[in-house]
C-alpha positions in Angstrom: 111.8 87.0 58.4 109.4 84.7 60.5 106.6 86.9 62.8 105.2 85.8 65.0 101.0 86.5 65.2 99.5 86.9 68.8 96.4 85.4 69.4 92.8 87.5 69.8 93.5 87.1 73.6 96.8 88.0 73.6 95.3 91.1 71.5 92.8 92.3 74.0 95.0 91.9 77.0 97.5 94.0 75.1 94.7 96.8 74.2 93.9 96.8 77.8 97.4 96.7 79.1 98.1 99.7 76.5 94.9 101.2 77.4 95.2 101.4 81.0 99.0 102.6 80.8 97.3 106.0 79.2 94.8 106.0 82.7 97.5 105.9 84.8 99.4 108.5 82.8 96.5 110.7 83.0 95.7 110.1 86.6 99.5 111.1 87.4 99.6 114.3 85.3 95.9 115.3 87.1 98.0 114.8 90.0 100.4 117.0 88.9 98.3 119.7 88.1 96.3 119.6 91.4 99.9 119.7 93.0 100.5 122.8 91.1 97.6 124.8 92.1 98.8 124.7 95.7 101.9 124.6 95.3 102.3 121.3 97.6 100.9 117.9 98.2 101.2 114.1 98.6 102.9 114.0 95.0 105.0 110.8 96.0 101.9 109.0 96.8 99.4 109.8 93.7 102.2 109.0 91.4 103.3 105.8 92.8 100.0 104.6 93.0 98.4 105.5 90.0 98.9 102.1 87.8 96.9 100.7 91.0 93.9 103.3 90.8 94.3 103.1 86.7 93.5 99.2 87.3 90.9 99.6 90.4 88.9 102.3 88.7 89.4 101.8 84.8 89.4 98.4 84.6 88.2 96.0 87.9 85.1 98.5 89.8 81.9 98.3 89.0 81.0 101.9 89.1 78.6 104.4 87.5 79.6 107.5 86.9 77.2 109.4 86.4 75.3 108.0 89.9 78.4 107.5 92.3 76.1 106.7 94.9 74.1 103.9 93.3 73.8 101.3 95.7 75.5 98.8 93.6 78.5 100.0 92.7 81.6 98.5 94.4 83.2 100.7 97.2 86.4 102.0 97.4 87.9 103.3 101.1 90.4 106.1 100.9 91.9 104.8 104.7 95.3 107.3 103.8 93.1 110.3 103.8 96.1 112.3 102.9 96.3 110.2 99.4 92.9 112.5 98.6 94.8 114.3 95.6 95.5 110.5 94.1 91.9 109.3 95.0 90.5 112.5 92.8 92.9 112.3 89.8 91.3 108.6 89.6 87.3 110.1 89.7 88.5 112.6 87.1 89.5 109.7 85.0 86.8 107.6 85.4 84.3 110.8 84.7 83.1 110.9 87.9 84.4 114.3 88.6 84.8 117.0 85.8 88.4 118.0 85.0 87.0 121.6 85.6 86.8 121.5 89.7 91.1 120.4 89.2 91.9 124.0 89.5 89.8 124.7 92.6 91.8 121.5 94.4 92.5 122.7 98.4 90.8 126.1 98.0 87.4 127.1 100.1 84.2 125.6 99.6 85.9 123.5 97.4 84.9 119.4 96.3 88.3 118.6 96.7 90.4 119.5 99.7 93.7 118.7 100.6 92.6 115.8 103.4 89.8 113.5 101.9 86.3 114.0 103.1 83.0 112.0 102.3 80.6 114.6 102.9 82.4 116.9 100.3 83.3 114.8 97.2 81.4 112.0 94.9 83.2 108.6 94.8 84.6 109.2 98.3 83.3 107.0 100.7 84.7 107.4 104.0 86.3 110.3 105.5 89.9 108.9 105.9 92.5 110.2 108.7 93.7 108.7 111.7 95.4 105.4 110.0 94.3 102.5 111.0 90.5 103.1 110.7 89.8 102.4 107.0 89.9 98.5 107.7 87.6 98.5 110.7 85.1 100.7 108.6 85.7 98.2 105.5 84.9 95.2 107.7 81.6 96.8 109.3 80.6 97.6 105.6 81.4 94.1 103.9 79.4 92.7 106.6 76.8 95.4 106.7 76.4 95.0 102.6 76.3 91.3 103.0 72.9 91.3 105.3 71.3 93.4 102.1 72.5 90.5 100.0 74.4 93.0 97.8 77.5 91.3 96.2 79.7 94.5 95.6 83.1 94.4 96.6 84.7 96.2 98.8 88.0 98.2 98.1 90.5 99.4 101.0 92.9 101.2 100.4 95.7 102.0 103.2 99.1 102.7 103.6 102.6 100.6 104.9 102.0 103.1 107.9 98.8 101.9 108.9 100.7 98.0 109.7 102.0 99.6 112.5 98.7 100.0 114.0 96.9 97.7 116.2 93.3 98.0 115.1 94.5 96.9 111.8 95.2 93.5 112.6 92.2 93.1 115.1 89.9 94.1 111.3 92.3 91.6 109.7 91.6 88.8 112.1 87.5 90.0 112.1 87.6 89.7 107.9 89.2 86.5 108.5 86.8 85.2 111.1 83.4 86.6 109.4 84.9 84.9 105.5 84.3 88.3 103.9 85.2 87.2 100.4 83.7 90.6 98.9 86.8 92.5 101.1 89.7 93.2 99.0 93.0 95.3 100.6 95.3 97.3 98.4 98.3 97.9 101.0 100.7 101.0 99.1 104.5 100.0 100.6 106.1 102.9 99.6 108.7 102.4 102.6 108.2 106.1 103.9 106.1 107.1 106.7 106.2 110.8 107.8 108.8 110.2 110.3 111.0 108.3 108.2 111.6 104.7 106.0 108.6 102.5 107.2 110.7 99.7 107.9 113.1 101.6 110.3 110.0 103.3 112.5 108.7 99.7 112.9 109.4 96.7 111.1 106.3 95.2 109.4 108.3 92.1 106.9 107.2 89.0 106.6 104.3 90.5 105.0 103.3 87.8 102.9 103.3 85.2 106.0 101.7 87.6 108.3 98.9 88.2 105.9 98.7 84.6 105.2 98.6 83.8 108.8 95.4 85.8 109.6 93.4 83.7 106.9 93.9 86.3 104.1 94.0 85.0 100.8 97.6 86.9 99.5 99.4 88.3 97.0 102.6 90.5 96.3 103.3 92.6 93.4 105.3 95.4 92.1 102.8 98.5 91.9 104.4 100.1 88.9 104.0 97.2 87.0 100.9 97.0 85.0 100.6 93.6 83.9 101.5 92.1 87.0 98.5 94.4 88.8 96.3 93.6 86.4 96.5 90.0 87.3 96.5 90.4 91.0 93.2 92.0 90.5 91.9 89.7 88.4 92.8 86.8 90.5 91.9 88.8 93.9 87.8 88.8 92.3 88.1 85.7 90.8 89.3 83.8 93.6 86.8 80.9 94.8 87.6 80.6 98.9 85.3 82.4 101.0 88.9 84.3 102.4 89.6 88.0 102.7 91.8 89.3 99.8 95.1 91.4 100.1 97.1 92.7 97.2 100.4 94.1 98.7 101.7 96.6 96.3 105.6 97.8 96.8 105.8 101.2 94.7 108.1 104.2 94.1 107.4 107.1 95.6 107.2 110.2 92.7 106.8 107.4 90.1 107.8 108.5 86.2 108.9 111.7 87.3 112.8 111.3 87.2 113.8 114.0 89.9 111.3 113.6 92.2 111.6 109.5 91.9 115.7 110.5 93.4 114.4 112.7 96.4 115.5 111.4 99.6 112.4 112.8 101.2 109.5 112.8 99.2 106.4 111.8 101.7 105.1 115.3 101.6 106.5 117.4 98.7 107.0 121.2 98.3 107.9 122.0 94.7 109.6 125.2 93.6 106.5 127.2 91.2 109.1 126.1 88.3 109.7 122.8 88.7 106.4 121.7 88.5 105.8 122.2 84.2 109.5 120.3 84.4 107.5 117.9 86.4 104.7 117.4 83.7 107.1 117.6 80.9 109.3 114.7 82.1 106.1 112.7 83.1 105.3 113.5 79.0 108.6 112.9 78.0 108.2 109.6 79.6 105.0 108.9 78.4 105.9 109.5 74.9 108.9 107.4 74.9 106.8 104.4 75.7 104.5 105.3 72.6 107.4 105.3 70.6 
């Protein structure tokens, strides 16, 4: 029987690939366990996105740990404020936060509450909200950080909600306009919105030739798959044209948990005090059987 030997690049990627598969495991169980201490949260979200944040912070960012504030680093905006509980499972991973503070997630005086806030938590850099505002603030930074001559990128983060806004665009057309080649936008199109499927409150597709229209270098990949993320990444730093960058990321909502994957409504989730070790142990159960 013949085998067939990969080469030493084929062998890193796949210890990367394999590598970041256990982030995003990890990020989605921190989740989890957040989730549980209040009983409640924007489960969907942090699971769907997690092979994105394993990929943005364990892999792409430049970032410093231990000095989340060094004036180097690359930036990342939370714009989906209510995502918070993903945004923290991905600082506990990459060691800015301490695994510790996970129990006091939501509660008084806490680092961590439920809606994202700057002036509370290392690693968050804008106090996210009203959608639609993380671009503008993204645009005003890339070109702020571009008078200092600092080459950091600059990481935005938003939701298939915030397309329906206006001032979107108008920072679309302004990242555009001003070449801001250090801008890259992660766009989560998890087709639910609060009010219902994205695409039935307001329809958003072609996204790929609307993007492309406003001058953005784009690209469109499937969220939960690693390798293809990885790439998009990769080619969103890499590439040479003094363009904006867009990765558009279509992911499921409650991803590798099987029962809340199925939930018709899973924007904001409440889940029964028993159900949420099921939760872990099917994320584990998951997990395993890809280690297998």
């Amino acid at each position: 029987m013949s085998m067939t030997l990969m080469s030493e690049p084929e062998t890193r990627q796949q210890h990367r690939l394999s590598a970041l598969a256990e982030h995003a495991w990890r990020i989605r169980r921190y989740a989890l366990r957040m989730g549980e201490v209040q009983g409640q949260g924007y489960i969907g979200q942090a699971l769907g996105l997690a092979d994105v944040l394993a990929v943005a912070f364990c892999h792409a960012m430049n970032l410093r740990a231990d000095d989340p504030h060094w004036e180097g680093r690359d930036r990342f905006l939370l714009s989906h404020g209510h995502y918070a509980i993903a945004l923290y499972a991905a600082l506990l991973e990459a060691g800015v936060l301490d695994e510790a503070e996970l129990e006091t997630y939501g509660a008084d005086d806490s680092r961590l509450p439920m809606s994202g806030m700057a002036t509370y938590t290392p690693g968050m850099e804008i106090s996210g909200g009203s959608l639609g505002q993380g671009l503008t603030i993204a645009v005003g930074m890339a070109l702020g950080l571009r008078q200092k001559g600092n080459p950091a990128f600059i990481y935005n983060s938003m939701s298939d909600g915030e397309l329906d806004e206006g001032a979107t665009w108008e920072a679309a057309m302004s990242a555009a306009h001003h070449q801001l080649s250090h801008l890259i936008v992660l766009v989560d199109i998890n087709q639910q919105q609060a009010d219902g499927p994205s695409q039935k409150i307001l329809g958003f597709e072609p996204l790929v030739d609307k993007w492309q229209a406003f001058g953005w270098y784009t690209q469109r990949v499937n969220g939960n798959d690693l390798p293809a993320v990885l790439a998009a990444f990769d080619n969103a730093r890499q590439h040479q044209a003094a363009v904006p960058r867009v990765i558009l990321c279509d992911t499921l909502m409650g991803k590798g948990v099987p029962f809340l994957e199925s939930r018709e409504k899973n924007h904001f989730i409440r889940v029964e005090a028993d159900e949420w070790q099921k939760a872990i142990a099917e994320l584990d159960a998951g997990w395993q059987g890809e280690q297998a």
